[in-house]
Backbone as a ProteinNet text record, in pm:
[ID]
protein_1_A
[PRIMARY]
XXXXXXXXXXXXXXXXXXXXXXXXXXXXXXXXXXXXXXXXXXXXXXXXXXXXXXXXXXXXXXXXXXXXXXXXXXXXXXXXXXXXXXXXXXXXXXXXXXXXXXXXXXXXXXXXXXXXXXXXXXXXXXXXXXXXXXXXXXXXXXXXXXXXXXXXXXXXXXXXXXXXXXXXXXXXXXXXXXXXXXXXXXXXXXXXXXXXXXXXXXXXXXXXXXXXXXXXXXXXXXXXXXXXXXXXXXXXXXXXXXXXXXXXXXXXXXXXXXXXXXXXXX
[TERTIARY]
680.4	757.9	746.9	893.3	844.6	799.6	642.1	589.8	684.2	675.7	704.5	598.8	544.5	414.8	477.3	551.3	646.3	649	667.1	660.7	601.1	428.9	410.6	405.6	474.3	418.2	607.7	657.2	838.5	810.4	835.5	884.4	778.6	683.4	552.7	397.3	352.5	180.9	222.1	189.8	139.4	-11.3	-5.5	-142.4	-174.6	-107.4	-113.8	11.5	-61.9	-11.9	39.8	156.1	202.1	271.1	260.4	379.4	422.4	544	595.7	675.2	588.1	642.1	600	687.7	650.4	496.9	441.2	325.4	417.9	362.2	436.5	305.2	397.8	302.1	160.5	127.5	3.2	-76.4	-61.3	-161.9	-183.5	-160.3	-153.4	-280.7	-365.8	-414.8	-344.1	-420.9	-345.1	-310.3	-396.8	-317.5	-234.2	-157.7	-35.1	-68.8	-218.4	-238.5	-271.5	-282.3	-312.5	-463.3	-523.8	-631.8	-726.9	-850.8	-985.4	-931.8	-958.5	-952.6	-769.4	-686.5	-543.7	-572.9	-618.3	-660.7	-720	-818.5	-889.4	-807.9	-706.6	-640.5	-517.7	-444.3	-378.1	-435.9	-558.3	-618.4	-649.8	-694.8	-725.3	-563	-468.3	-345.8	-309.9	-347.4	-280.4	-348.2	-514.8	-557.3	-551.2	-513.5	-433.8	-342.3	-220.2	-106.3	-128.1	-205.5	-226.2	-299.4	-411.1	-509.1	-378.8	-291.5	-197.9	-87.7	-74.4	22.8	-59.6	-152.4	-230.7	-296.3	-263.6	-294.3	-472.3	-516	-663.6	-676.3	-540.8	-574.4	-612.9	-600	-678.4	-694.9	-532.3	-553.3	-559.4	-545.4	-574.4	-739.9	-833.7	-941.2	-995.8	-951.3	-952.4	-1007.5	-922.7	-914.8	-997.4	-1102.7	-1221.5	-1339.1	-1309.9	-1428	-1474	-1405.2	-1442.3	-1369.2	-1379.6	-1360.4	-1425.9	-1326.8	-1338.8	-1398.2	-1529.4	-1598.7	-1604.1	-1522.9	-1554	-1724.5	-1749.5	-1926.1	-1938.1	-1900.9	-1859.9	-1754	-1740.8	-1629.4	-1677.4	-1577.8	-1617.7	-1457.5	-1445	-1301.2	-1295.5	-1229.4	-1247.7	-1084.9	-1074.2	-973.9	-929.2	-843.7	-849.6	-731.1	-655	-537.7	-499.9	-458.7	-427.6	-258.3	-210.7	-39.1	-34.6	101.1	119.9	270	248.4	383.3	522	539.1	687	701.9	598	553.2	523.2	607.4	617.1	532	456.1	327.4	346.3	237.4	242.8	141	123.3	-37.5	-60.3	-155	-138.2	-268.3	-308.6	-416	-443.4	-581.1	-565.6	-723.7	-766.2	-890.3	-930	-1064.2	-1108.9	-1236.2	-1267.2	-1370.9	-1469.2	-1571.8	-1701.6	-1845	-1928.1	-2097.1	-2162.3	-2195.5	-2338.3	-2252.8	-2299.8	-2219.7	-2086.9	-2093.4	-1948.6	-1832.1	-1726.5	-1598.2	-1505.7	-1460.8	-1442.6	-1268	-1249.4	-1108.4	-1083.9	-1003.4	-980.8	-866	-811.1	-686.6	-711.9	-536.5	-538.9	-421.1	-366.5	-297.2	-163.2	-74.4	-7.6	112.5	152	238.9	408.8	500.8	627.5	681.7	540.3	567.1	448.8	398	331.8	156.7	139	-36.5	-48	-204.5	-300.9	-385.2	-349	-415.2	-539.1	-533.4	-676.8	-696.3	-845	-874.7	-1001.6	-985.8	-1110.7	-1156.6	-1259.7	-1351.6	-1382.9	-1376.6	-1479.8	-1511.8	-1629.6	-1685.3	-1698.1	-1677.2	-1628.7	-1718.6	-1754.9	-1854.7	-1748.8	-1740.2	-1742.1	-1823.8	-1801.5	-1901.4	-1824.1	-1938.1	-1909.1	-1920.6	-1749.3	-1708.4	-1816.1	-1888.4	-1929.7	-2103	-2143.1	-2296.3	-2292.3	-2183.9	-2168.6	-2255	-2262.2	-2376.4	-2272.3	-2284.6	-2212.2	-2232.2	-2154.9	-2118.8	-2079.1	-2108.9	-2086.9	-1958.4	-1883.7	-1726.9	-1675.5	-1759	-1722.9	-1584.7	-1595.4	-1491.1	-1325.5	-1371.9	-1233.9	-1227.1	-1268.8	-1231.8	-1255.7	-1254	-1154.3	-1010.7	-970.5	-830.9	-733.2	-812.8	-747.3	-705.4	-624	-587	-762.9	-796.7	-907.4	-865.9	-727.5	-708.2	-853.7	-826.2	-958.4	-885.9	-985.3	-968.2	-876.1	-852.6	-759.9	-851.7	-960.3	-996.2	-930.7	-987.9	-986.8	-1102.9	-1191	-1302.3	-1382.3	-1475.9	-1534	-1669.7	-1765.4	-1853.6	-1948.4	-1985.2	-2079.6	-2042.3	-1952.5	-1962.2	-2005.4	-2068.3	-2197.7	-2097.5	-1996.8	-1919.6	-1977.4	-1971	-1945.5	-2125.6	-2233.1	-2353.1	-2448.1	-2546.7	-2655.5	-2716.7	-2667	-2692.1	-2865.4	-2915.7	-3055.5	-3074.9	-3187.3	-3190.9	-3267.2	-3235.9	-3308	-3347.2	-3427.6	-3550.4	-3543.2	-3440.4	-3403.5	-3331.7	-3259.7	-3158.2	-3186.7	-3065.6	-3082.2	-2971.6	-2988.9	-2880.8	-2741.6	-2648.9	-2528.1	-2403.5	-2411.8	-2343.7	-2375.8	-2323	-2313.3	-2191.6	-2162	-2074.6	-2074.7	-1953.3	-1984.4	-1871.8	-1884.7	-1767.9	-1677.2	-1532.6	-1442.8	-1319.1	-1225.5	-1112.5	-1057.9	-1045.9	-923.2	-1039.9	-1148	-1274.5	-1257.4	-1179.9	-1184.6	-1125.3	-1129.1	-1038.3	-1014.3	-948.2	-875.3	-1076	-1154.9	-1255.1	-1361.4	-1307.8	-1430.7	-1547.1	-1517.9	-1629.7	-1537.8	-1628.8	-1569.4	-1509.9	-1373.5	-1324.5	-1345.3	-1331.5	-1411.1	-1367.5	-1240.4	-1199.4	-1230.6	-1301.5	-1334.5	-1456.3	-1552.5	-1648	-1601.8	-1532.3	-1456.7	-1451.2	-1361	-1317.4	-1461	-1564.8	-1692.5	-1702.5	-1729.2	-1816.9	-1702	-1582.1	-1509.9	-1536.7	-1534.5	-1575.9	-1673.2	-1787.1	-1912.8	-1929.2	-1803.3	-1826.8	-1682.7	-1717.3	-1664.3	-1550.1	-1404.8	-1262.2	-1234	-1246.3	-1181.5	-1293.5	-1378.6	-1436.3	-1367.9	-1329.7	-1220.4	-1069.9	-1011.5	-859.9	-884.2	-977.5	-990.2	-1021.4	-1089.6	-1114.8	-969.9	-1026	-874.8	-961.3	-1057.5	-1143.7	-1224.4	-1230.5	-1308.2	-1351.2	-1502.8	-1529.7	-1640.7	-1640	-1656	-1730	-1856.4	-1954.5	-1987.3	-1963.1	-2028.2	-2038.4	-2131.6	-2210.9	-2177.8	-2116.9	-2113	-2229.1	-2362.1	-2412.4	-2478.4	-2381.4	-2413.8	-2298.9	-2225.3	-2165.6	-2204.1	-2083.5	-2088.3	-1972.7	-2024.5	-1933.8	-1905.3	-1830.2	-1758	-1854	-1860.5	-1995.2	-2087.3	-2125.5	-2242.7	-2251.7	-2379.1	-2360.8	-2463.6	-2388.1	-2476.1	-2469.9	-2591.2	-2580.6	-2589.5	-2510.9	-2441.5	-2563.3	-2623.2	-2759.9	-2704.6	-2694.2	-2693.1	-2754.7	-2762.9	-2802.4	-2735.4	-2785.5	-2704.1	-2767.7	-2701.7	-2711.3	-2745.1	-2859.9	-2768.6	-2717	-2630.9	-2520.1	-2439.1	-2456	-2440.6	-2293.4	-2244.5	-2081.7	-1991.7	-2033.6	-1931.3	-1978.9	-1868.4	-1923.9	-1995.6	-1941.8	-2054.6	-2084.3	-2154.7	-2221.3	-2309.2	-2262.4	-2373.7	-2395.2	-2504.8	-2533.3	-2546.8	-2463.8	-2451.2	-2532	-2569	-2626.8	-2615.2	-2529	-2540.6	-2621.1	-2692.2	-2808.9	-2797.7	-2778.9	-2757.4	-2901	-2803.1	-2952.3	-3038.8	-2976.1	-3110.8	-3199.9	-3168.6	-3338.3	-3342.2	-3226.1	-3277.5	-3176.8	-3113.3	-3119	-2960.9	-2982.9	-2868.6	-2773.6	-2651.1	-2519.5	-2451.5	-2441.9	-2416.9	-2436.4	-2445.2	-2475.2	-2334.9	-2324.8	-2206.9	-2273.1	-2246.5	-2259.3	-2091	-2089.5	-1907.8	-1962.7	-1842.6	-1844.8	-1713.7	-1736	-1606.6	-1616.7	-1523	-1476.7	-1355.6	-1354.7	-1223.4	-1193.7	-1054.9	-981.2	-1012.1	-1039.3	-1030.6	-1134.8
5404.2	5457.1	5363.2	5301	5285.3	5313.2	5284.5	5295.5	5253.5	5322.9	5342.1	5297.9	5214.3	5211	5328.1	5306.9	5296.5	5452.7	5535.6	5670.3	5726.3	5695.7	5707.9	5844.7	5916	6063.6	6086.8	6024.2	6039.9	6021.4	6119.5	6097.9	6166.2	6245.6	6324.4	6245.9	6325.5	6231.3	6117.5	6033.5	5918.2	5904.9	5867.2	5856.9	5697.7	5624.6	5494.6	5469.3	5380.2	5312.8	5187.5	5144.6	5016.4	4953.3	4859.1	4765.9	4601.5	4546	4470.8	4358.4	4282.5	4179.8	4050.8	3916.5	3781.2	3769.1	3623.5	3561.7	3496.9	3537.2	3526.9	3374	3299.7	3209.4	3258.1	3345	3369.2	3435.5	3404.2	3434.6	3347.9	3234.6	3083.3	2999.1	2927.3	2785	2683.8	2522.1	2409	2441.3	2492.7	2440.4	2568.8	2622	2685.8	2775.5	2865.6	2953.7	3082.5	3180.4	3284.5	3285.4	3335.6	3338.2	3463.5	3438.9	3565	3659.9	3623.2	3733.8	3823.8	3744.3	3820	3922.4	3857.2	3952.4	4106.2	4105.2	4165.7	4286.9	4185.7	4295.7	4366.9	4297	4339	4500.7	4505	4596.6	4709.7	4665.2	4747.3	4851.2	4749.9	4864.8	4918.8	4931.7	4969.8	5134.2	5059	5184.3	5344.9	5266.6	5340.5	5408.5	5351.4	5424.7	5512.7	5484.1	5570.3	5690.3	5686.6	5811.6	5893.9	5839.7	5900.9	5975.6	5944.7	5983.2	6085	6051.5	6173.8	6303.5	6274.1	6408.1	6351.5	6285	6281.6	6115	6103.3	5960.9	6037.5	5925.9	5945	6063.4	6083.3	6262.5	6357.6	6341.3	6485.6	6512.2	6364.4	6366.8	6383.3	6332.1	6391.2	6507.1	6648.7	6721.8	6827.4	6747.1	6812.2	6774.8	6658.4	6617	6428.8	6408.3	6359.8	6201.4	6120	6013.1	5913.7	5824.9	5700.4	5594.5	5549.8	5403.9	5322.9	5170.3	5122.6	5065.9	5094.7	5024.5	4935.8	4932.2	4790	4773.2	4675.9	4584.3	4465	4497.8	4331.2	4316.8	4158	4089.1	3969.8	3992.8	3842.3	3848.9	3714.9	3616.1	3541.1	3592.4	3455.7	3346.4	3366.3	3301.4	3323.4	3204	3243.1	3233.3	3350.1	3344.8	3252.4	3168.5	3066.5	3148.8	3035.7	3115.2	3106.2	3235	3284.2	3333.9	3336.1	3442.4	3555.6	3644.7	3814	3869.8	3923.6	4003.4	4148.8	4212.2	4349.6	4414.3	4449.3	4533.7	4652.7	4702.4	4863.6	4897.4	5055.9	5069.4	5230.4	5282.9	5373.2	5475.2	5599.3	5638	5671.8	5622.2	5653.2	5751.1	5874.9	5927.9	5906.8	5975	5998.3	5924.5	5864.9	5798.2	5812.7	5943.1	5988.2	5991.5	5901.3	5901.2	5863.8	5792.7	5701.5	5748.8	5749.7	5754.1	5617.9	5591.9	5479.1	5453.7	5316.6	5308.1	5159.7	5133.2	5031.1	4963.3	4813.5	4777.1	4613.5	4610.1	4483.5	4391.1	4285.4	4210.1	4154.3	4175.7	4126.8	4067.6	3969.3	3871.2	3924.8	3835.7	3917.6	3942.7	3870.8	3862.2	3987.6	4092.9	4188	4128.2	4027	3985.5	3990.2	4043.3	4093.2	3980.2	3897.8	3782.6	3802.9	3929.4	3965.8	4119.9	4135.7	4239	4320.5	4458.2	4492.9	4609.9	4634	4788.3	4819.2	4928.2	4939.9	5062.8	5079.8	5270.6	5235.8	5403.5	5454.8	5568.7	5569.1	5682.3	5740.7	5891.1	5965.5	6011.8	5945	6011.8	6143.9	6247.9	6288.9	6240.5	6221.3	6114.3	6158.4	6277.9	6288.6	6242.1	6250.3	6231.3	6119	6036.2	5850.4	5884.1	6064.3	6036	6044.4	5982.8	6028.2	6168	6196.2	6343.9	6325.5	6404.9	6397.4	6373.7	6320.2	6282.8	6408.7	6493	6558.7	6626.5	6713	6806.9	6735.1	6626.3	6571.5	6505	6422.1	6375.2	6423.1	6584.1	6670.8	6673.1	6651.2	6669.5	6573.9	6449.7	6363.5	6321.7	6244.2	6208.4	6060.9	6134.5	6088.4	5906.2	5925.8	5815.8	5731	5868.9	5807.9	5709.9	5598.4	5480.4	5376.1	5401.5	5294.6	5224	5100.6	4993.3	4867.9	4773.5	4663.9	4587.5	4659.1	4515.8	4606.5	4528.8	4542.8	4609.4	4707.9	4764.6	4602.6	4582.6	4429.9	4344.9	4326.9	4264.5	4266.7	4453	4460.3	4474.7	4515.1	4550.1	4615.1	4657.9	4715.2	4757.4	4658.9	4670.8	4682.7	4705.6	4680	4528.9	4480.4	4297.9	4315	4230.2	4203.7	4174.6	4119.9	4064.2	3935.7	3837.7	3716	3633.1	3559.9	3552.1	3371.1	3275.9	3171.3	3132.6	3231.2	3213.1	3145.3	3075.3	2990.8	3013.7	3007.4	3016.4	2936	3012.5	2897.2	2921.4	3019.5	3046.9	3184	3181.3	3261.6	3360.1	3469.8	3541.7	3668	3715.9	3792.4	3901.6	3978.3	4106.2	4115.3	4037.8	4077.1	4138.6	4133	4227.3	4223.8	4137.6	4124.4	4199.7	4145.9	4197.5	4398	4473.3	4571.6	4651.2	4766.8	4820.8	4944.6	5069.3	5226.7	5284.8	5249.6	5322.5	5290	5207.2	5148.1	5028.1	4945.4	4901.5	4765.8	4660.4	4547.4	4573.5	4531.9	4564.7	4482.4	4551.2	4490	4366.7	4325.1	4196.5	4100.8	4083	4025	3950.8	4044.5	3981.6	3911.7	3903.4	3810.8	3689.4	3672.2	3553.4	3500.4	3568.3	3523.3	3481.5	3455.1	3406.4	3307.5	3290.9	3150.7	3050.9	3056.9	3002.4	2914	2964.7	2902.9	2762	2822.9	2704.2	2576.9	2471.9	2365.2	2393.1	2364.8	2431.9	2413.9	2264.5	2197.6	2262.2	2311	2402	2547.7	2662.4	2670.2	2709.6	2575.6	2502	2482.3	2446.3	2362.6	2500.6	2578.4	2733.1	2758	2758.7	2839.6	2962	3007.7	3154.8	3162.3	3310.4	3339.1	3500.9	3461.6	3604.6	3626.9	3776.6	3796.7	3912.7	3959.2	4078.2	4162.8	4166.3	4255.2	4405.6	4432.4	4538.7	4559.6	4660	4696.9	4781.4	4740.3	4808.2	4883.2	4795.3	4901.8	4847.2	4948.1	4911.6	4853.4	4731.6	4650.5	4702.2	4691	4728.9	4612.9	4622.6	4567.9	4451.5	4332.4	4292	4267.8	4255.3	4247.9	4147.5	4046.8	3892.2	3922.3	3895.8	3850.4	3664.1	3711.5	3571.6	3588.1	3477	3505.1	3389.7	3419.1	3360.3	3310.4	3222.7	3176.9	3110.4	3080	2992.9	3008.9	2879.4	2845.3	2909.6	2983	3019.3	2944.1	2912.8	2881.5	2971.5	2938.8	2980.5	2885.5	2965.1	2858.3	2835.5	2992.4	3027.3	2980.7	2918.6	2898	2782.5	2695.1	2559.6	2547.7	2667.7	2661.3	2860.2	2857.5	3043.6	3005.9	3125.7	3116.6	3249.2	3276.6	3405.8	3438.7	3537.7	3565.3	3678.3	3682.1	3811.4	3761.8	3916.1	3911.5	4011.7	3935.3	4033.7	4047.9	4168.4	4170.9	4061	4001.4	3880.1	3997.4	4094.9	4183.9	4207	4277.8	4319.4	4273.8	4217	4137	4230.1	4374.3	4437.2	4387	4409.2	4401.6	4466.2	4381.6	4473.3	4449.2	4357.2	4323.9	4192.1	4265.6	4125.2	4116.9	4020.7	3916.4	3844.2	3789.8	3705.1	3634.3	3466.7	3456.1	3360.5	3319.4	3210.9	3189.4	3059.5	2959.2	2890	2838.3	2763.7	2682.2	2587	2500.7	2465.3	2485.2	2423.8	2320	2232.8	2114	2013.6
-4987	-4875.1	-4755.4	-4666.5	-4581.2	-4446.3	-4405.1	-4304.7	-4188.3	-4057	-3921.5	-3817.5	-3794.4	-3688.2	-3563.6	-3468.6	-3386.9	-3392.2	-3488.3	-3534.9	-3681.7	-3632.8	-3764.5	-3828.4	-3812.4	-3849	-3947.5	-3925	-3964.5	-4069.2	-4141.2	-4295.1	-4383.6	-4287.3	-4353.9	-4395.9	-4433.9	-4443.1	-4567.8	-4556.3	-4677.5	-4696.8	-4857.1	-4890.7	-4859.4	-4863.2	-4858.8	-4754.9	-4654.6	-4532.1	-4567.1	-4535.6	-4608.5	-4473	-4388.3	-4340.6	-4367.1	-4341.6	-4424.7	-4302.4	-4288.4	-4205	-4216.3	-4162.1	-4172.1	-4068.3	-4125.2	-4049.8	-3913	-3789.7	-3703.1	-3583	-3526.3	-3481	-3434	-3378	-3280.4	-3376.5	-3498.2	-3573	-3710.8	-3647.5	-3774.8	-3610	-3752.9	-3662.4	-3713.4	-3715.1	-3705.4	-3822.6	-3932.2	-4047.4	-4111.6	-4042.8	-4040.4	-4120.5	-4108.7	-4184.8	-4128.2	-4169.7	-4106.9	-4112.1	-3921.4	-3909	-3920.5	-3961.1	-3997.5	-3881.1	-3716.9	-3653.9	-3653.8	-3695.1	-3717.4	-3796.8	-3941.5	-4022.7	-4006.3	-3892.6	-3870.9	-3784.5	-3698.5	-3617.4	-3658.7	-3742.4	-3865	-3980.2	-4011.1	-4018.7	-3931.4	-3802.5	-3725.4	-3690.6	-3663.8	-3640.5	-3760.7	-3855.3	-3959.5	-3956.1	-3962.9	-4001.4	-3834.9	-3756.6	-3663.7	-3682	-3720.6	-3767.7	-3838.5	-3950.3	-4088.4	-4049.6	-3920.5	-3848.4	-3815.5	-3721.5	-3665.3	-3750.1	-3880.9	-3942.4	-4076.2	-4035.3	-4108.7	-3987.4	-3942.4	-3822.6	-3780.8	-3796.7	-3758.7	-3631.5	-3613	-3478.5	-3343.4	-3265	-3128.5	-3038.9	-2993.5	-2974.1	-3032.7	-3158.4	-3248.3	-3225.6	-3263.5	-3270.2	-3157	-3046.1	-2906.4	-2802	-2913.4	-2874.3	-2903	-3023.6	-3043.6	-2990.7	-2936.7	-2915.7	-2989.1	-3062	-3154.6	-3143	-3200.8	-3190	-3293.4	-3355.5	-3500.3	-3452.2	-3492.2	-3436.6	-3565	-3561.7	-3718.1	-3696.6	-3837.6	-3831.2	-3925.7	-4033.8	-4103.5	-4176.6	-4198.1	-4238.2	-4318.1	-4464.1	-4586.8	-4613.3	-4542.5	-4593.8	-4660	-4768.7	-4876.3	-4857.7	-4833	-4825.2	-4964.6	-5036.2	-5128.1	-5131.7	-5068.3	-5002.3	-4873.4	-4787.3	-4649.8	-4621.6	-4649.1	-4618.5	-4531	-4478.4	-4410	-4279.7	-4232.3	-4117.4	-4179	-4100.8	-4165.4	-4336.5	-4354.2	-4510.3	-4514.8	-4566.7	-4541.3	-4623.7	-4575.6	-4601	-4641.1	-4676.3	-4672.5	-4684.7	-4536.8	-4502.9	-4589.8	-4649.5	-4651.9	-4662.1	-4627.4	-4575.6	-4608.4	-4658.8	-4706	-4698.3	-4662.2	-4709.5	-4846.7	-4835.9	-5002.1	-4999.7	-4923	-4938.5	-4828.2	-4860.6	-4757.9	-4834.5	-4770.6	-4847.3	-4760.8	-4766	-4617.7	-4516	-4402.6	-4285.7	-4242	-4357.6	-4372.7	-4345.6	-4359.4	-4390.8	-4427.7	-4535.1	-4646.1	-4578.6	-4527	-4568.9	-4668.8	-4755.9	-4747.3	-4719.5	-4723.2	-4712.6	-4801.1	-4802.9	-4852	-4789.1	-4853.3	-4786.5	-4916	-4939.6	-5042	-5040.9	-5120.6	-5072.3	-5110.2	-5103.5	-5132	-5306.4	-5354.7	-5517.6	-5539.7	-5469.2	-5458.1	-5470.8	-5487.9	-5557.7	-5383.2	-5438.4	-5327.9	-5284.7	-5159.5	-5158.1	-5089.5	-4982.1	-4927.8	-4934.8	-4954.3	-4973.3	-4872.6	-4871	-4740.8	-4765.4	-4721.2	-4714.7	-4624.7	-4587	-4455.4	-4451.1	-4326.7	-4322	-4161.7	-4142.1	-4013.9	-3988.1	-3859.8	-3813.2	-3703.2	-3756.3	-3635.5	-3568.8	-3417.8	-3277.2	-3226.6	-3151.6	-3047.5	-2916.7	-2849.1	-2749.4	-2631.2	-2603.4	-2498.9	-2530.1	-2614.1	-2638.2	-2704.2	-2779.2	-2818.8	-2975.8	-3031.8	-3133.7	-3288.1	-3387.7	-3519.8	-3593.1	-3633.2	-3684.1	-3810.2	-3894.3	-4043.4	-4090.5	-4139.7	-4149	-4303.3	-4336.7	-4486.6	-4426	-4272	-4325.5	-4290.5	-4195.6	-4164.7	-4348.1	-4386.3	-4526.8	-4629.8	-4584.7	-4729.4	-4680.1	-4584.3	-4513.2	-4571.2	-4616.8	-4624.4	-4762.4	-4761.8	-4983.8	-4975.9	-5108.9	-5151.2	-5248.9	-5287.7	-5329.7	-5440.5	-5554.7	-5633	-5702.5	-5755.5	-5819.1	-5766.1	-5677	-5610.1	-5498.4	-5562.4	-5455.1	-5470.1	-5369.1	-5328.9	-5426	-5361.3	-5382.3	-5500.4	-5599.8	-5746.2	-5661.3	-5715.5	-5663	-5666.9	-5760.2	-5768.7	-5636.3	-5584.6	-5434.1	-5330.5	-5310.5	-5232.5	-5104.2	-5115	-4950.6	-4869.7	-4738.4	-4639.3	-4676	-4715.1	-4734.6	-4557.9	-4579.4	-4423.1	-4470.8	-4336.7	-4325.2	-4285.8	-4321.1	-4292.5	-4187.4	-4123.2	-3992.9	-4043.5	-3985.2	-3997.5	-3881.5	-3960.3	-3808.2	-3796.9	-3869.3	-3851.7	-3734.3	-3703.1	-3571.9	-3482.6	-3436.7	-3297.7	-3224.3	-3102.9	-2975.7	-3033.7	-3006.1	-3084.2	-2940.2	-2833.7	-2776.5	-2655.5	-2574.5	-2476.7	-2410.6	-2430.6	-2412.4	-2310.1	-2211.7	-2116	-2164.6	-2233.1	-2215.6	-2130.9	-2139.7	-2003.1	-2096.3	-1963.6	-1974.1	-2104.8	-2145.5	-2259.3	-2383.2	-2401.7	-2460.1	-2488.6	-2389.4	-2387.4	-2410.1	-2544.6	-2573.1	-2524.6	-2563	-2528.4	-2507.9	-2619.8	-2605.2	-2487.8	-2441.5	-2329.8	-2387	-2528.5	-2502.1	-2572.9	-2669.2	-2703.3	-2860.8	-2814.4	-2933.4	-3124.7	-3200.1	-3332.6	-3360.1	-3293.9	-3291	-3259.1	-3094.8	-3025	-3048.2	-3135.1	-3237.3	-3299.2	-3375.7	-3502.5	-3439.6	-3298.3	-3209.3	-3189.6	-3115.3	-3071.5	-3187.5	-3282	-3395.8	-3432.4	-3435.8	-3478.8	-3347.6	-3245.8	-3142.5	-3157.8	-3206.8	-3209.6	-3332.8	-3410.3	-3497	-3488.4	-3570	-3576	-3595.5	-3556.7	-3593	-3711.3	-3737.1	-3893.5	-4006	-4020.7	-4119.5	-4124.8	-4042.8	-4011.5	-4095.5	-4024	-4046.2	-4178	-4274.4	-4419.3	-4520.3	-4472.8	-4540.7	-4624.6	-4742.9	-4827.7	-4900.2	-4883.6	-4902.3	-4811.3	-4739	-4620.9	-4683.5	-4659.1	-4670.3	-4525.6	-4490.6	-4367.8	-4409.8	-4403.9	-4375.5	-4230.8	-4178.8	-4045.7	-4058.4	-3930.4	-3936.6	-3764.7	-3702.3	-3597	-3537.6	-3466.2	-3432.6	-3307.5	-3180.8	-3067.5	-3042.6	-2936.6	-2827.8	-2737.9	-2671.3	-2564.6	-2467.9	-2367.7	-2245.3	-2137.4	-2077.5	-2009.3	-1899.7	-1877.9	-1815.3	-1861	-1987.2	-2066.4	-2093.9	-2129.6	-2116	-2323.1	-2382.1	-2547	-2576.7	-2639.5	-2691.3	-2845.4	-2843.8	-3000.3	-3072.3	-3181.5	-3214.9	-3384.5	-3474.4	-3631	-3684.1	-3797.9	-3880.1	-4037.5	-4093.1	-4203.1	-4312.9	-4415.4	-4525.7	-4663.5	-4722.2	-4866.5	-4924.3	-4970.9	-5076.6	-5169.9	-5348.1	-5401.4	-5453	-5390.8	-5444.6	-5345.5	-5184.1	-5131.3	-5060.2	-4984.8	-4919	-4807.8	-4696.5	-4567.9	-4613.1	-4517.1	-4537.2	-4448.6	-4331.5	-4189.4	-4173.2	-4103	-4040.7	-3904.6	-3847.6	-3687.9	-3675.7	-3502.3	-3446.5	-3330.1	-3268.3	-3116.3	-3070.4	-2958.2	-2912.8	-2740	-2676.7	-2514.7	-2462.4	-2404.6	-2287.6	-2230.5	-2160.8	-2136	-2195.6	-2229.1	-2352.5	-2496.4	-2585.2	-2696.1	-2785.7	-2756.9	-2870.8	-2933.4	-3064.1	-3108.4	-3134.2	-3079.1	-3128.3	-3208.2	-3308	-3431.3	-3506.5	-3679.8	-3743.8	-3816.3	-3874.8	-3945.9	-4053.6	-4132.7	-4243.7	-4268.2	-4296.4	-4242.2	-4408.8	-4468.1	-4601.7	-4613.7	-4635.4	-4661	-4765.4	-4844.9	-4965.5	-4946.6	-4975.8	-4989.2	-5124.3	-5178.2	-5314.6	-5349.3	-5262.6	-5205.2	-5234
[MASK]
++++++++++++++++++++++++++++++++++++++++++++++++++++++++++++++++++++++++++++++++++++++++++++++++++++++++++++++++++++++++++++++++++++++++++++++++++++++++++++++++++++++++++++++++++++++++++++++++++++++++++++++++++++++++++++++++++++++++++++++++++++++++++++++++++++++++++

């Protein structure tokens, strides 16, 4: 069926969120490919629409009290659409795991193959106390969409990143405006950007598989100075593999880890 961003509720609930558009410039680098953090935000509106058109987005959830925080996110890349190549987002829930709430999405080209694929889990807070709330009764509400994933259980998605104690200073970052989303704090994107930043572009630009692990674990607000801390991975399946953590300069704590891996054809 097709999806409406614009009005997503027209045409009744869908179990699966689908939209269908070209790679548009501001989301290609030099090498005319589509970039990790597009990706990321590409997801993020999707699975918006799809809250909204299932009766459980911002003001519905709103009005209880309640409110969607993503907490992790696993994206494997295995092709990077190029500009002006029509895509097709779609995006979908798959159930509850403890605290969780499961969505996944993928990315597929105009010959339908799924060139990227994603998982993720979602905590609902109560907006006034910032604490998570059990997600069971909102995701009986929802289509459970059994057997329909993305990613193979053996891939270890949307897993708890370790902490590692190799890290070194790789960068310095202050939470500003653009940094800030509807909820008040830094949006899941903006991480993504912080962490391409820090590294070399043409590693990058040369990536024809990107896989991306993070773990969202505090909120950052507006003014907040992190320093974004890595080090290098071995890994024997891909060409670079680094590990991020940003930690507030104030007191050290952390607000999230990352694990990023790249491969070239090449």
């Amino acid at each position: 069926m097709k999806c409406n961003p614009a009005n997503p509720q027209e045409g009744g609930k869908i179990d699966i969120w689908e939209e269908t558009y070209p790679v548009r410039f501001g989301a290609i680098d030099k090498s005319d490919r589509l970039t990790l953090d597009t990706v990321f935000n590409y997801f993020q509106e999707a699975a918006i629409s799809h809250a909204e058109n299932l009766g459980v987005g911002r003001e519905a959830m709103a009005q209880t009290g309640q409110g969607w925080v993503l907490s992790r996110l696993t994206v494997l890349i295995n092709r990077r659409p190029k500009y002006c190549e029509t895509i097709t987002v779609r995006s979908w829930p798959r159930g509850g795991e403890k605290l969780f709430a499961m969505r996944n999405f993928d990315i597929r080209d105009k010959d339908n193959i799924p060139v990227v694929a994603a998982k993720s889990a979602w905590i609902i807070v109560d907006i006034e106390k910032r604490r998570p709330l059990r997600p069971q009764f909102i995701m009986d509400q929802l289509p459970q969409n059994d057997g329909i994933d993305t990613i193979p259980s053996e891939a270890n998605a949307v897993a708890g990143l370790p902490e590692r104690g190799n890290l070194t200073k790789a960068a310095e970052q202050k939470a500003l405006y653009t940094d800030i989303d509807f909820n008040g704090h830094v949006n899941n994107v903006s991480y993504i950007k912080w962490i391409e930043d820090t590294l070399d572009p043409l590693l990058l630009e040369n990536a024809d598989k990107i896989r991306m692990d993070i773990n969202y674990l505090s909120e950052v607000l507006l003014g907040e100075d992190i320093e974004l801390l890595s080090a290098k991975i071995e890994d024997t399946d891909c060409d670079h593999a680094f590990a991020f953590e940003g930690r507030r300069k104030e007191n050290g704590q952390a607000a999230f880890r990352a694990e990023l891996r790249l491969s070239s054809c090449c």
